[in-house]
C-alpha positions as CSV (number, residue, x, y, z in Angstrom):
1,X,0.0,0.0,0.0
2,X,1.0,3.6,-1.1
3,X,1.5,5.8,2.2
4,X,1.8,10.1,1.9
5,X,4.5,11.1,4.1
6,X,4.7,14.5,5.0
7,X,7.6,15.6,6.8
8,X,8.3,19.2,8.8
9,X,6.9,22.0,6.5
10,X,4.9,20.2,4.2
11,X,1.2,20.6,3.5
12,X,-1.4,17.7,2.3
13,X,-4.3,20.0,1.6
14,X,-7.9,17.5,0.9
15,X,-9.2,20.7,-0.5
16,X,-13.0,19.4,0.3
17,X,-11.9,15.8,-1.8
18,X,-13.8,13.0,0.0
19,X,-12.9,9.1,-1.0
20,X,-9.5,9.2,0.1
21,X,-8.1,6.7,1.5
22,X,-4.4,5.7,1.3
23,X,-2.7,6.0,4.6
24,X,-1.2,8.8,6.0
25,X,2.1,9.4,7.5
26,X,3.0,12.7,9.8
27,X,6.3,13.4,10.0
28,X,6.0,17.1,11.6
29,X,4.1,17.7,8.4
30,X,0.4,19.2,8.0
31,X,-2.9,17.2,7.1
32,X,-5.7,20.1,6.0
33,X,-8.7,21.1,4.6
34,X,-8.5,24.0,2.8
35,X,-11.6,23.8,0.4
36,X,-15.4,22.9,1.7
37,X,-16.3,20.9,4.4
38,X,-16.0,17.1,3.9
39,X,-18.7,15.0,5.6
40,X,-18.2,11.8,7.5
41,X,-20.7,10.0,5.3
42,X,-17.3,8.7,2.9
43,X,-14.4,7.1,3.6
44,X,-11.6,9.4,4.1
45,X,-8.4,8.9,5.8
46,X,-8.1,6.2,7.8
47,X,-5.0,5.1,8.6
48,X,-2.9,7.6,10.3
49,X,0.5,7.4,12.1
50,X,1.8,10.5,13.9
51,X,5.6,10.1,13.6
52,X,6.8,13.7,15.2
53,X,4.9,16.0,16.6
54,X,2.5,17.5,13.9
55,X,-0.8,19.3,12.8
56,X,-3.8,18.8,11.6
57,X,-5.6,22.7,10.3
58,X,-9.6,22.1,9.6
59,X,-10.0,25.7,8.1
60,X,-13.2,23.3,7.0
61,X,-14.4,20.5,8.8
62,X,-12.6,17.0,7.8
63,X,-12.7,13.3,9.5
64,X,-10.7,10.5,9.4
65,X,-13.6,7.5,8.8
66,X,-12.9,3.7,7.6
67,X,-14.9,2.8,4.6
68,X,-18.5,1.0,5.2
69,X,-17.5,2.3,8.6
70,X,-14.7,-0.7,9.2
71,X,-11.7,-1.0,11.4
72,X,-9.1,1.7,11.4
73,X,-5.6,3.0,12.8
74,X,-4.7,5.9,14.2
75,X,-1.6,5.9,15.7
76,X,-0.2,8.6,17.9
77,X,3.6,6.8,19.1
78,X,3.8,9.5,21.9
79,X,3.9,12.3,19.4
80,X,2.0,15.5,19.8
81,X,-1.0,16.5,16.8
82,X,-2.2,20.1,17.4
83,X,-5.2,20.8,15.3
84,X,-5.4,24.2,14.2
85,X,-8.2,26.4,12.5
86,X,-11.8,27.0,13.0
87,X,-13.2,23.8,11.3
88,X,-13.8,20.9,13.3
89,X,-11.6,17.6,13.1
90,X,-13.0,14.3,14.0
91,X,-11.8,10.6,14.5
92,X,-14.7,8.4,14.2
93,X,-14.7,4.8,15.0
94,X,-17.7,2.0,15.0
């Protein structure tokens, strides 16, 4: 499986893209939503490791969500995720 890395200074923006769902890898990096808010009705994210202390900026709401709801990771290791912006951010699990 394909993972995103982003390490210190880099930006993954979902700009309001839903259906995403390759894991993610936070390396001091940014995970964002930039563009419109993006439901929790699709699967979107869910796998995701926080490798060094990172960020996660919801200018618009995003979610990490396992498609047809199923088993996910999230993965902190100790590190520190700081969400930033006005949107909201959630982790859902089922």
């Amino acid at each position: 499986t394909t993972k995103l890395y982003l390490d210190e200074g880099g930006v993954f923006d979902v700009n309001g893209v839903q259906d995403k769902t390759y894991p993610i890898v936070l390396n001091g990096g940014t995970f964002a939503n930039y563009g419109t808010a993006v439901g929790d009705s699709k699967a979107q994210f869910w796998n995701l490791e926080v490798a060094a202390d990172s960020f996660i900026d919801a200018e618009s709401e995003f979610s990490t969500i396992a498609s047809k709801y199923g088993s996910q990771e999230f993965k902190l290791g100790g590190n520190k995720l700081t969400k930033l912006g006005a949107g909201n951010f959630y982790v859902i699990f089922f």
